[in-house]
C-alpha positions as a LaTeX table, in Angstrom:
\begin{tabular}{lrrr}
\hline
Residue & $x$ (\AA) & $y$ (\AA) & $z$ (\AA) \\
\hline
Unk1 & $-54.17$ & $-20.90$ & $-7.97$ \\
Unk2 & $-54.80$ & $-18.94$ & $-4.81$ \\
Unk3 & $-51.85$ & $-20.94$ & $-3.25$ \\
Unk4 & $-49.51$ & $-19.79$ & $-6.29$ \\
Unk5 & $-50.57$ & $-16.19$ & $-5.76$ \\
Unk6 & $-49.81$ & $-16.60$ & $-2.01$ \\
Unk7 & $-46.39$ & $-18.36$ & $-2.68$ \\
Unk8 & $-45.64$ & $-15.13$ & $-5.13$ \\
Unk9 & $-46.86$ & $-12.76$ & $-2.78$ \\
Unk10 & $-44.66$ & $-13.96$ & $-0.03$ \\
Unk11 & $-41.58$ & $-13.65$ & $-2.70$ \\
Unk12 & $-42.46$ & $-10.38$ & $-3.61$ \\
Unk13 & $-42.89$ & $-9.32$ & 0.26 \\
Unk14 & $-38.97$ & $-11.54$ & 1.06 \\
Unk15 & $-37.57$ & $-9.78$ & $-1.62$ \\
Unk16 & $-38.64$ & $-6.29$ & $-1.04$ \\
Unk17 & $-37.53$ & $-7.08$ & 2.70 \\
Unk18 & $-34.29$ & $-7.91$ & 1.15 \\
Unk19 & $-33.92$ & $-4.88$ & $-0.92$ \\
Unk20 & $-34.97$ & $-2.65$ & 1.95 \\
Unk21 & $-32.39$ & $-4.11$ & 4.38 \\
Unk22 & $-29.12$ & $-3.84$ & 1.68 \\
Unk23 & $-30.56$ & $-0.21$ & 0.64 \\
Unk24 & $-30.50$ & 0.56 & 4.54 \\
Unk25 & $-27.14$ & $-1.02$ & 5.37 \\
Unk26 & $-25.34$ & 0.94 & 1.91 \\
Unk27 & $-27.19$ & 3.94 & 3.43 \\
Unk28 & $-25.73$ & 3.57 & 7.32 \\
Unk29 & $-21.97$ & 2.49 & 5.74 \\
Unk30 & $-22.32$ & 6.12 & 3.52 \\
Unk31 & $-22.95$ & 8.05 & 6.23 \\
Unk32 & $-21.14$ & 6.01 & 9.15 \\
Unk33 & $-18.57$ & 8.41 & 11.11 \\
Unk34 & $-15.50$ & 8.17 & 10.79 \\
Unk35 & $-13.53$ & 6.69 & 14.06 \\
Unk36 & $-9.61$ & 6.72 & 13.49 \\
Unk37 & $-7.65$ & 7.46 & 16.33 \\
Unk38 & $-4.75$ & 10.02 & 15.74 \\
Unk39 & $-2.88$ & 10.36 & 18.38 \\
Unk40 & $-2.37$ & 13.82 & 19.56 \\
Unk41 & 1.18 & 13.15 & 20.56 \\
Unk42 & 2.42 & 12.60 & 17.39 \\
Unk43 & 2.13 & 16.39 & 16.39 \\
Unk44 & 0.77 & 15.35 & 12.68 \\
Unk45 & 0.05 & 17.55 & 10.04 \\
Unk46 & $-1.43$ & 16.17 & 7.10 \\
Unk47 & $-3.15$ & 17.96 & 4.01 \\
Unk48 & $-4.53$ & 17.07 & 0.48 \\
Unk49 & $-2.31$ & 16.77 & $-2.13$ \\
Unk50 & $-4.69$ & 15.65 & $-5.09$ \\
Unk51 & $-8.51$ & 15.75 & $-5.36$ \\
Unk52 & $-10.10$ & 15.98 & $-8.92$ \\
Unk53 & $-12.96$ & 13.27 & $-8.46$ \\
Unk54 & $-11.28$ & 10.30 & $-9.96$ \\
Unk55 & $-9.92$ & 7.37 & $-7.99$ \\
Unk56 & $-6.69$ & 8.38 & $-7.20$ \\
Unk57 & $-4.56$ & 5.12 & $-4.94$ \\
Unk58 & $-1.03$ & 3.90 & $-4.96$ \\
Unk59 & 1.69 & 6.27 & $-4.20$ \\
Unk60 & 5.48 & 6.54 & $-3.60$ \\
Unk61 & 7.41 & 9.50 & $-2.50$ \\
Unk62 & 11.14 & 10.81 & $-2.98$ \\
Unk63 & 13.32 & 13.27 & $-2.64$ \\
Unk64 & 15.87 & 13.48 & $-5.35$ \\
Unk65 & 17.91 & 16.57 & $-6.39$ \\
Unk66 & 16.45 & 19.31 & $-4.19$ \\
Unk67 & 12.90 & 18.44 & $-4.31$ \\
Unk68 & 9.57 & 16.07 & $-3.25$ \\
Unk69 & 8.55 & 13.83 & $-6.51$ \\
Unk70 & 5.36 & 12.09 & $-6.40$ \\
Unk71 & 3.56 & 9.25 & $-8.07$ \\
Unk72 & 0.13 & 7.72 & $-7.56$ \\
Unk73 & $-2.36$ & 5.65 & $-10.02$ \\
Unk74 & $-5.50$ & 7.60 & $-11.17$ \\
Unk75 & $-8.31$ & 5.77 & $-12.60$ \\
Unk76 & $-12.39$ & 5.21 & $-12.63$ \\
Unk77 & $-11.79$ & 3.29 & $-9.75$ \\
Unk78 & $-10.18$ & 0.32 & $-7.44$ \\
Unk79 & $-10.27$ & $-2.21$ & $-10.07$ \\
Unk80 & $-8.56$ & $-2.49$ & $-13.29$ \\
Unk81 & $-9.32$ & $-0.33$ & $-15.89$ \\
Unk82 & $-7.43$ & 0.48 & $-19.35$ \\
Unk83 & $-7.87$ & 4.71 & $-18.69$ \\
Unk84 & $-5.13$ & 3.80 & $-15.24$ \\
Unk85 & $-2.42$ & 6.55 & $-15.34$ \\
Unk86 & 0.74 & 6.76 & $-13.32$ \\
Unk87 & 1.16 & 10.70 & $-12.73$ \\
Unk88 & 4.50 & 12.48 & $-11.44$ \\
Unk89 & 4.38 & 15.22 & $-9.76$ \\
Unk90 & 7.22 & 17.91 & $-8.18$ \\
Unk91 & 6.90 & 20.17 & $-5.33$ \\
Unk92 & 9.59 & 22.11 & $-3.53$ \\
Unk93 & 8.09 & 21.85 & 0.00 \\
Unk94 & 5.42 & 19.08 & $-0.34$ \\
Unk95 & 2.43 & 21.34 & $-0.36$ \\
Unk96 & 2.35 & 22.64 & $-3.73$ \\
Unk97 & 2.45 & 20.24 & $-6.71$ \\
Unk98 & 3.11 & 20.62 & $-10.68$ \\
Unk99 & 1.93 & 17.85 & $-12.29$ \\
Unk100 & 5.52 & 16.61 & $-14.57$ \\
Unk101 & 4.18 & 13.80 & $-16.67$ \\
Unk102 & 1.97 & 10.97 & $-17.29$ \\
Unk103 & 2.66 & 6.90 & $-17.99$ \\
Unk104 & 0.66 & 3.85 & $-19.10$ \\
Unk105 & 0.67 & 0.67 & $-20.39$ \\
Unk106 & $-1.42$ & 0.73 & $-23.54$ \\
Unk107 & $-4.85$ & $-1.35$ & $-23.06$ \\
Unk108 & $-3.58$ & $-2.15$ & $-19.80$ \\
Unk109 & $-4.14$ & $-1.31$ & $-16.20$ \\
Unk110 & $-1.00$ & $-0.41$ & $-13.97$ \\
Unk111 & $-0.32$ & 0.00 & $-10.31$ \\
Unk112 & 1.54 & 0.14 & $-7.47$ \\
Unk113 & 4.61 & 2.66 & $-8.87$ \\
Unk114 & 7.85 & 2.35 & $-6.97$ \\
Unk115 & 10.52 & 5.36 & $-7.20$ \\
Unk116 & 14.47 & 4.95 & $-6.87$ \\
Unk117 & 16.90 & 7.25 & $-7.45$ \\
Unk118 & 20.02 & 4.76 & $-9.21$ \\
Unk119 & 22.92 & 6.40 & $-10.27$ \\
Unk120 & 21.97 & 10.20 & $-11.72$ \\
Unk121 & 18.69 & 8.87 & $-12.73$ \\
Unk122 & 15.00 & 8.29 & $-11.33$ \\
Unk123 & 13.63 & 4.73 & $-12.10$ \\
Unk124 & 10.02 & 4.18 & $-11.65$ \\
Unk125 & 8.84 & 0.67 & $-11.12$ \\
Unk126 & 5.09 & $-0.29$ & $-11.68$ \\
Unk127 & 2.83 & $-3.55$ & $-11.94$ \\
Unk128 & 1.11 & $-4.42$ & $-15.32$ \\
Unk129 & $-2.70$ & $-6.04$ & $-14.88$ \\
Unk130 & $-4.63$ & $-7.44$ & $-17.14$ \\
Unk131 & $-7.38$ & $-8.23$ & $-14.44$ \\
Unk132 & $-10.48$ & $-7.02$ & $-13.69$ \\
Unk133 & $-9.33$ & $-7.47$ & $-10.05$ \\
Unk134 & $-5.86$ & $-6.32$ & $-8.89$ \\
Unk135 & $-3.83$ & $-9.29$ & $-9.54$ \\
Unk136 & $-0.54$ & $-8.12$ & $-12.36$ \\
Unk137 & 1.41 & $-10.39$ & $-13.97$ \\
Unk138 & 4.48 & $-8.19$ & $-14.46$ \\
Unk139 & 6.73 & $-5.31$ & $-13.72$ \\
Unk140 & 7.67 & $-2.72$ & $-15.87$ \\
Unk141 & 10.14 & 0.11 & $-15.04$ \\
Unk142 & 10.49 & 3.68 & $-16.85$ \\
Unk143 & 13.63 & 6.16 & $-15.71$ \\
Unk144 & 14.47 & 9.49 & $-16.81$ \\
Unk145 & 17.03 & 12.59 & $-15.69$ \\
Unk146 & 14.56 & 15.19 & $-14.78$ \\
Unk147 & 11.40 & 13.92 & $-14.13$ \\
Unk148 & 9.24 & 15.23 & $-16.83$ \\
Unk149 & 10.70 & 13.22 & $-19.72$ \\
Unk150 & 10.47 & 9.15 & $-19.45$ \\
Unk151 & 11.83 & 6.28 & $-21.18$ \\
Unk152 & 8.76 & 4.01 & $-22.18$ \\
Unk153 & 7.93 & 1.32 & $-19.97$ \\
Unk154 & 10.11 & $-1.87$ & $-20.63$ \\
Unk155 & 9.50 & $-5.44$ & $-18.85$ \\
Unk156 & 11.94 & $-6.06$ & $-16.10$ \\
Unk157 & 13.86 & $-9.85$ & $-15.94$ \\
Unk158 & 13.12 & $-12.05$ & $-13.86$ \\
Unk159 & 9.21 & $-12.46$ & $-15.15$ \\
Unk160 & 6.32 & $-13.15$ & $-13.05$ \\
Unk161 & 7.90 & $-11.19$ & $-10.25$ \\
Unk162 & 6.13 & $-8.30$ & $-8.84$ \\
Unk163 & 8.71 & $-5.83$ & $-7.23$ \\
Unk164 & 7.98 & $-3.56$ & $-4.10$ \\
Unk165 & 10.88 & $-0.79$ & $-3.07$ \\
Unk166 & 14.83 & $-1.11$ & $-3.99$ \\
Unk167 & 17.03 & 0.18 & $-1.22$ \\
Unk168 & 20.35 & 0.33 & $-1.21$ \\
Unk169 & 22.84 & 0.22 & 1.66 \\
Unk170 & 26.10 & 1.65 & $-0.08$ \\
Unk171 & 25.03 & 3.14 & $-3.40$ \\
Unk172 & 26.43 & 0.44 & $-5.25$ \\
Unk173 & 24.05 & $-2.72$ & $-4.90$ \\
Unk174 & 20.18 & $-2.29$ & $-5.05$ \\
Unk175 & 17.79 & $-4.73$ & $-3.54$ \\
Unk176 & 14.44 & $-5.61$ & $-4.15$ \\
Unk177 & 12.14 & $-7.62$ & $-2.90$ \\
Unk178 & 9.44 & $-8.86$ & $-4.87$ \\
Unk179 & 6.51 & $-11.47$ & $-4.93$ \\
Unk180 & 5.25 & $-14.45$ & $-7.39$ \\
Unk181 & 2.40 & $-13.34$ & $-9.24$ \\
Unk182 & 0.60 & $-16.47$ & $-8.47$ \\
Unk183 & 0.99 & $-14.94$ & $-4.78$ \\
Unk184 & 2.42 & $-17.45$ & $-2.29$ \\
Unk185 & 6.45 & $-16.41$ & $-2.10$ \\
Unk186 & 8.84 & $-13.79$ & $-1.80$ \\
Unk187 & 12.13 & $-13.27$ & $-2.90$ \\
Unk188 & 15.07 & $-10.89$ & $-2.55$ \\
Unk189 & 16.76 & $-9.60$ & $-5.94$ \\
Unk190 & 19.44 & $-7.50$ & $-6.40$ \\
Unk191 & 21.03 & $-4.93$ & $-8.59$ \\
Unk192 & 23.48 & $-2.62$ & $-10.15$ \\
Unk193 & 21.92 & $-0.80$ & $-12.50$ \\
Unk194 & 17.87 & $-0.88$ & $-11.46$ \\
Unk195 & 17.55 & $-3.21$ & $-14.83$ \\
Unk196 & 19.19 & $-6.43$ & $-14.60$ \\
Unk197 & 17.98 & $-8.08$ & $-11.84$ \\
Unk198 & 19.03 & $-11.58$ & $-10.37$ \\
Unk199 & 17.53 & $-13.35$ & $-7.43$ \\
Unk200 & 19.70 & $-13.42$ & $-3.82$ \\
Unk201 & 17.52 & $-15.82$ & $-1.71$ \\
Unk202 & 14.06 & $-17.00$ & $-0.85$ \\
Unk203 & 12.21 & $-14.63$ & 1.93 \\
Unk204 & 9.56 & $-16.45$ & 2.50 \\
Unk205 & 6.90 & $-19.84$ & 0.89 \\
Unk206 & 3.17 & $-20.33$ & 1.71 \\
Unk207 & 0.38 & $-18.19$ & 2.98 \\
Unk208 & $-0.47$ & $-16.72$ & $-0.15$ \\
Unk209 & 2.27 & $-13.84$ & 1.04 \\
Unk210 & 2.59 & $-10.99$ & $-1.81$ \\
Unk211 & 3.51 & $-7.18$ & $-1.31$ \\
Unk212 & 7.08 & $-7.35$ & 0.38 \\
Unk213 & 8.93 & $-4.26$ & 2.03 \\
Unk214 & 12.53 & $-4.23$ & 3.01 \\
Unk215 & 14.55 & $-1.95$ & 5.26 \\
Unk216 & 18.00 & $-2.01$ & 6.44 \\
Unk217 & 18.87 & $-1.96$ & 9.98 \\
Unk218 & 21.73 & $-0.14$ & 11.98 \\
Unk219 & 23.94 & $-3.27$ & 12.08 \\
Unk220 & 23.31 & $-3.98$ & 7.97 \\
Unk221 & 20.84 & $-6.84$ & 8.56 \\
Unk222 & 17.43 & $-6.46$ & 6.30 \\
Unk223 & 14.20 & $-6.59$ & 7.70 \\
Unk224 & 11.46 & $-7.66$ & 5.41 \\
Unk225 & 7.61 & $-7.71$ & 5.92 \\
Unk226 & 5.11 & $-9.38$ & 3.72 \\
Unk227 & 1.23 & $-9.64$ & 3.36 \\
Unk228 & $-0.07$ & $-12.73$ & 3.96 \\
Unk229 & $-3.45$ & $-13.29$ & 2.95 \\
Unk230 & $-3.14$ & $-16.89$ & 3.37 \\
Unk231 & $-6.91$ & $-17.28$ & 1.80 \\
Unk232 & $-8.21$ & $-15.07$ & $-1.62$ \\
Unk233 & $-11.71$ & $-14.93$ & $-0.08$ \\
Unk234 & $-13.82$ & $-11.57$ & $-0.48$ \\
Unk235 & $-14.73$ & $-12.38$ & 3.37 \\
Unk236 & $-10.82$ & $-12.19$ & 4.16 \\
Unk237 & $-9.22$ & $-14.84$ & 6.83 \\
Unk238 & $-9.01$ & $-14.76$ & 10.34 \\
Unk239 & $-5.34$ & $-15.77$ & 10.27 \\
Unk240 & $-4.30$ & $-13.28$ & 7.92 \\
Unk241 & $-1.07$ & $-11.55$ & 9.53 \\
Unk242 & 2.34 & $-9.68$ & 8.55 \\
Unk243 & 5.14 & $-11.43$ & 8.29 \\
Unk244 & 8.47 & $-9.79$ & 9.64 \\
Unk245 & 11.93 & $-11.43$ & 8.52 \\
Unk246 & 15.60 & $-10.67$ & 9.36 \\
Unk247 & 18.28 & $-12.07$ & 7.51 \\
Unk248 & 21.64 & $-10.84$ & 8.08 \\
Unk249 & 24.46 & $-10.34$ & 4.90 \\
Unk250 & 24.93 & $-12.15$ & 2.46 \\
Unk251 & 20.72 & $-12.34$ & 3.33 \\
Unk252 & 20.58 & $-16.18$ & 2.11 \\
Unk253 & 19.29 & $-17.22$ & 5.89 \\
Unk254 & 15.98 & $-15.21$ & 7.08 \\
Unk255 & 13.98 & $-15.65$ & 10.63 \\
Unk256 & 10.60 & $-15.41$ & 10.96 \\
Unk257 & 7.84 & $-13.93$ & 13.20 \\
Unk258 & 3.95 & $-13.36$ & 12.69 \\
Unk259 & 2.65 & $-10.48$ & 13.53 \\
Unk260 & $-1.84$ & $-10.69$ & 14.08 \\
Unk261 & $-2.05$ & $-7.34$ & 14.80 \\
Unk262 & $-2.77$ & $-6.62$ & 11.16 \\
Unk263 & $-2.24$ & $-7.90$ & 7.83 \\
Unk264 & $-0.02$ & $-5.07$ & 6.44 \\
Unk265 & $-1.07$ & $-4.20$ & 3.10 \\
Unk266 & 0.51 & $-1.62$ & 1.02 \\
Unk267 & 3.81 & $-1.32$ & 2.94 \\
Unk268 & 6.17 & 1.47 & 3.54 \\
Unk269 & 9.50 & 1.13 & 5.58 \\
Unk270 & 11.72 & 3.40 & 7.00 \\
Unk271 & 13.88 & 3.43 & 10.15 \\
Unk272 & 15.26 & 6.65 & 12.42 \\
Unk273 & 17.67 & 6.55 & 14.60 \\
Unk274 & 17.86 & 2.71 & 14.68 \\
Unk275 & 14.38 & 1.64 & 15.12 \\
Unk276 & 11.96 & 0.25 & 12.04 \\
Unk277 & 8.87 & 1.72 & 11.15 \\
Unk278 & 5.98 & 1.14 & 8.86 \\
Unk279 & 3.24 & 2.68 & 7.13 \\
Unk280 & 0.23 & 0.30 & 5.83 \\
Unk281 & $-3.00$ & $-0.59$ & 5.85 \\
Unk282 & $-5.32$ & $-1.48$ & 8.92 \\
Unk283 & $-7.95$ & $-3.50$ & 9.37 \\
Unk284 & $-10.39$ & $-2.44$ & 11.49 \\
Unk285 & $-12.28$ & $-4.64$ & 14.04 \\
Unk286 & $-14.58$ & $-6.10$ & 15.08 \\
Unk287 & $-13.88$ & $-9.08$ & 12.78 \\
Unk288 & $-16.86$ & $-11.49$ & 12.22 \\
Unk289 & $-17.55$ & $-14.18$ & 9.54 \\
Unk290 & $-18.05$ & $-11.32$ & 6.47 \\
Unk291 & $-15.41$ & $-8.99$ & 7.98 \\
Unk292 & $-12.43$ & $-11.09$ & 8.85 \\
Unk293 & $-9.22$ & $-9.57$ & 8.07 \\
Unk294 & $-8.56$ & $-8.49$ & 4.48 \\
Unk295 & $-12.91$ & $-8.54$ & 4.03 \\
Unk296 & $-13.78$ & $-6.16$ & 1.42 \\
Unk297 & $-16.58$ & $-5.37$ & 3.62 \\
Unk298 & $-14.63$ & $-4.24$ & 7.12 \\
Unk299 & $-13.26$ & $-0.56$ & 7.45 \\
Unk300 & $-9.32$ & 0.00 & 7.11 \\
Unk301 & $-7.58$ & 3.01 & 7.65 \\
Unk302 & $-3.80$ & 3.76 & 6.92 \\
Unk303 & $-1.55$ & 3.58 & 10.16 \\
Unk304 & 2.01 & 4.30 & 11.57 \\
Unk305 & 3.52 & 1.15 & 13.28 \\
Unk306 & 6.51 & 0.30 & 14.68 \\
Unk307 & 8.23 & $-3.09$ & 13.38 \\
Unk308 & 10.79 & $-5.21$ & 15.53 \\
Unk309 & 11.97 & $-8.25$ & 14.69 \\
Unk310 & 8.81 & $-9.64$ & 17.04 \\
Unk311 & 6.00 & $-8.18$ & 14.88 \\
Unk312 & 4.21 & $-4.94$ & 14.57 \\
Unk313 & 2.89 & $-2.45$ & 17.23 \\
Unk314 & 0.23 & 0.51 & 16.42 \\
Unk315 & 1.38 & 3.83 & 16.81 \\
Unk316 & $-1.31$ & 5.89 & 15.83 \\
Unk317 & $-4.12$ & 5.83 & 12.28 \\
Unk318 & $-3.75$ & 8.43 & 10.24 \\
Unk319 & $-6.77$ & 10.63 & 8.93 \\
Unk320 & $-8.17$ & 7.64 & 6.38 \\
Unk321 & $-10.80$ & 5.59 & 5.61 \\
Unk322 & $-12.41$ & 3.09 & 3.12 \\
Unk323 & $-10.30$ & 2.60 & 0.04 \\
Unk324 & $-6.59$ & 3.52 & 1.74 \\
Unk325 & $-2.59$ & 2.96 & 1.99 \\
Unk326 & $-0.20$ & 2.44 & $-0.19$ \\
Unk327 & 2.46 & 4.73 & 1.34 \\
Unk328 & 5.42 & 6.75 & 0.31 \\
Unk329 & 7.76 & 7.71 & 3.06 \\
Unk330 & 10.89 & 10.22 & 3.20 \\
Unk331 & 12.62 & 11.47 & 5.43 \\
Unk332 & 13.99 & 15.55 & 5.68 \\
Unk333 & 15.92 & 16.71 & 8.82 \\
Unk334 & 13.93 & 15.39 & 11.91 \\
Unk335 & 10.47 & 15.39 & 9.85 \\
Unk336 & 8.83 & 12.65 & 8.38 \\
Unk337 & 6.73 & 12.94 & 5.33 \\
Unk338 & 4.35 & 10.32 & 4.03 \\
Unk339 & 2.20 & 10.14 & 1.06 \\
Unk340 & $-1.23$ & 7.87 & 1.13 \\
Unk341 & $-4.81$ & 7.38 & $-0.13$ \\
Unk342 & $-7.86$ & 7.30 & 1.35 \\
Unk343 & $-11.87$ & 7.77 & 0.91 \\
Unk344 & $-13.25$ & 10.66 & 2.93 \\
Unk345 & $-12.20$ & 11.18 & 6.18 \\
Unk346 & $-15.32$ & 12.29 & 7.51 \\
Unk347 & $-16.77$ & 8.75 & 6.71 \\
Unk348 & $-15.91$ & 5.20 & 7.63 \\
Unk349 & $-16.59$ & 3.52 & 4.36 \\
Unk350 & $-16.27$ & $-0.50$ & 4.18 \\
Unk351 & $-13.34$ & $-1.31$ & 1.82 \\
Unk352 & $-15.50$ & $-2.55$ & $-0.99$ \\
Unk353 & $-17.78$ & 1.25 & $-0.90$ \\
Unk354 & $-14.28$ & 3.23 & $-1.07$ \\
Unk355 & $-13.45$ & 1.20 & $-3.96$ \\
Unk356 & $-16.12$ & 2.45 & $-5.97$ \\
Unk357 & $-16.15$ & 5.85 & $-4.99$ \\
Unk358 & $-13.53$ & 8.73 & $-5.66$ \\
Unk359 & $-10.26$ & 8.88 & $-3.45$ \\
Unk360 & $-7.77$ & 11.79 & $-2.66$ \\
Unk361 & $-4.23$ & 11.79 & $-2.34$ \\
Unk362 & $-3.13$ & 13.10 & 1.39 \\
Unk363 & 0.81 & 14.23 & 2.37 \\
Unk364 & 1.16 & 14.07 & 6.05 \\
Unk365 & 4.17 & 15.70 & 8.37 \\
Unk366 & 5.02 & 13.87 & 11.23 \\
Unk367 & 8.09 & 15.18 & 13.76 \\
Unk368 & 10.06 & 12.24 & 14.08 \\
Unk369 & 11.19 & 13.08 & 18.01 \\
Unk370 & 7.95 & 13.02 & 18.69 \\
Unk371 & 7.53 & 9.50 & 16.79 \\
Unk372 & 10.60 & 8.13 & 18.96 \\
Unk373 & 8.79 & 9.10 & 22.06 \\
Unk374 & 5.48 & 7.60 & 20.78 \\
Unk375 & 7.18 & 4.16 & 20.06 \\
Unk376 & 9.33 & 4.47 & 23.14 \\
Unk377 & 6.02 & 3.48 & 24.95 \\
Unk378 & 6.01 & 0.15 & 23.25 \\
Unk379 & 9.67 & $-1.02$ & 23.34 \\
\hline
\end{tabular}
């Protein structure tokens, strides 16, 4: 008996220890400082576009007939939920928003909206979920002539295929690239009309690679970069990396490098004055067993990079933290304006603590001369 009560004793005391260490380490990752490195010679200027004390993530930005439109998810938080609105908004000069409409998927979650501007209308692509976790099965895509009224939601052919950013090159044919909902391959589709869609080549097989960005380059090549998890673990993977692929036209043929310096989630492509750039996630070192790369327990922040057909190179973070990315990107004049999430910016958050917690949505102004001489340091 006096055994038993010992044996029950030293549970109680273990488990109390226990308690006591995860209510210390959630008490140090709440109040942890946050550590991004902006770098003063990019000239940014950033501000806070939308902060009610929801969960607000996954944005796009565009300009389209004389003004900024913006669209990013709102919901209880990271993970699915059926209350997940896509919101528009319109601004004139990027700092002050009207709120235009609101879309959903009945009973469903939906994510990651897209914006292109085909023909004399604005198409809005988005990713259905059914998931707790953030893994859609479909894409759906809304348009409309104004902004404020939209067409419902309708499934977009092929299905299973989960579409990132169409581009065009001559205003004419609209490619997308998109990725298997079972994750693991990327293809290139194109268009005419942002509804009929029909597949051009395969990008890339393997390494669980999903969220796929494409931008053209000065000679009419595409360069593509994908996410490639390459395990689903909570922990992440240490070889998790960004793919970067070139193919030139008819873009049947496509190259390959892997980039380690970061497994680019959330991806947003744009080039000036013939160089590539990108705006994504980071993960932030060090990276041990629990916080590999992708670990929903290591920090991330959202970062500038510059892309070559060789991989990635950092540029500079942004002002971000915790739950963050999913850029927009457009360009006005010689300024650069992005659109992201992120936690607080006064804390450094793990991944998984952001998730739960309310996010903002941030606009940032960078000076692209300034960005050419930043990546001119890192040909």
């Amino acid at each position: 008996m006096r055994r038993a009560l010992c044996l029950l004793k030293g549970l109680a005391i273990g488990l109390a220890l226990v308690v006591l260490g995860v209510a210390l380490l959630l008490g140090y990752w709440y109040v942890r400082a946050n550590t991004a490195t902006v770098e003063a010679a990019l000239g940014l200027e950033t501000w806070v576009a939308v902060s009610d004390g929801t969960h607000n993530s996954n944005t796009d930005l565009i300009y389209w007939k004389d003004a900024f439109y913006l669209v990013h998810a709102t919901s209880p938080w990271h993970f699915a939920s059926s209350q997940t609105r896509l919101r528009v908004l319109r601004s004139a000069d990027g700092h002050t928003w009207e709120r235009l409409a609101e879309l959903d998927v009945p009973d469903q979650d939906v994510r990651d909206p897209k914006f292109a501007s085909i023909g004399d209308r604005l198409f809005l692509y988005a990713l259905k979920n059914r998931a707790l976790t953030a893994e859609p099965y479909g894409t759906a895509v809304a348009s409309s002539d104004d902004g404020r009224a939209w067409s419902p939601l309708q499934d977009v052919e092929p299905q299973g295929w989960l579409f990132w950013r169409p581009k065009t090159r001559d205003g004419g044919t609209w490619y997308a690239p998109a990725y298997w909902h079972e994750h693991g391959r990327a293809v290139l589709l194109k268009s005419t009309d942002g509804i009929h869609w029909e597949e051009v080549s395969t990008i890339y097989s393997g390494d669980r690679a999903d969220e796929t960005a494409i931008e053209f380059m000065p000679d009419g090549s595409l360069l593509a970069t994908a996410r490639l998890e390459v395990s689903d673990s909570i922990f992440g993977h240490r070889d998790a990396a960004t793919l970067v692929a070139v193919a030139s036209p008819p873009y049947a043929q496509w190259r390959y490098a892997r980039s380690s310096v970061t497994r680019l989630d959330g991806p947003s492509l744009f080039s000036y004055q013939g160089r590539v750039f990108a705006v994504g996630r980071a993960h932030v070192g060090p990276h041990g067993p629990l916080t590999r790369v992708g670990s929903i327990f290591g920090r991330k922040r959202t970062a500038l990079y510059l892309v070559t057909p060789d991989g990635l190179v950092h540029l500079s973070d942004l002002p971000s933290a915790g739950d963050t990315s999913y850029a927009g990107s457009v360009i006005r004049g010689d300024d650069l304006y992005i659109s992201y999430y992120t936690s607080r910016t006064d804390r450094d958050w793990p991944w998984i603590l952001g998730m739960l917690l309310p996010s903002e949505i941030r606009m940032a102004r960078v000076p692209l001369p300034q960005l050419l001489e930043l990546a001119a340091g890192n040909p």
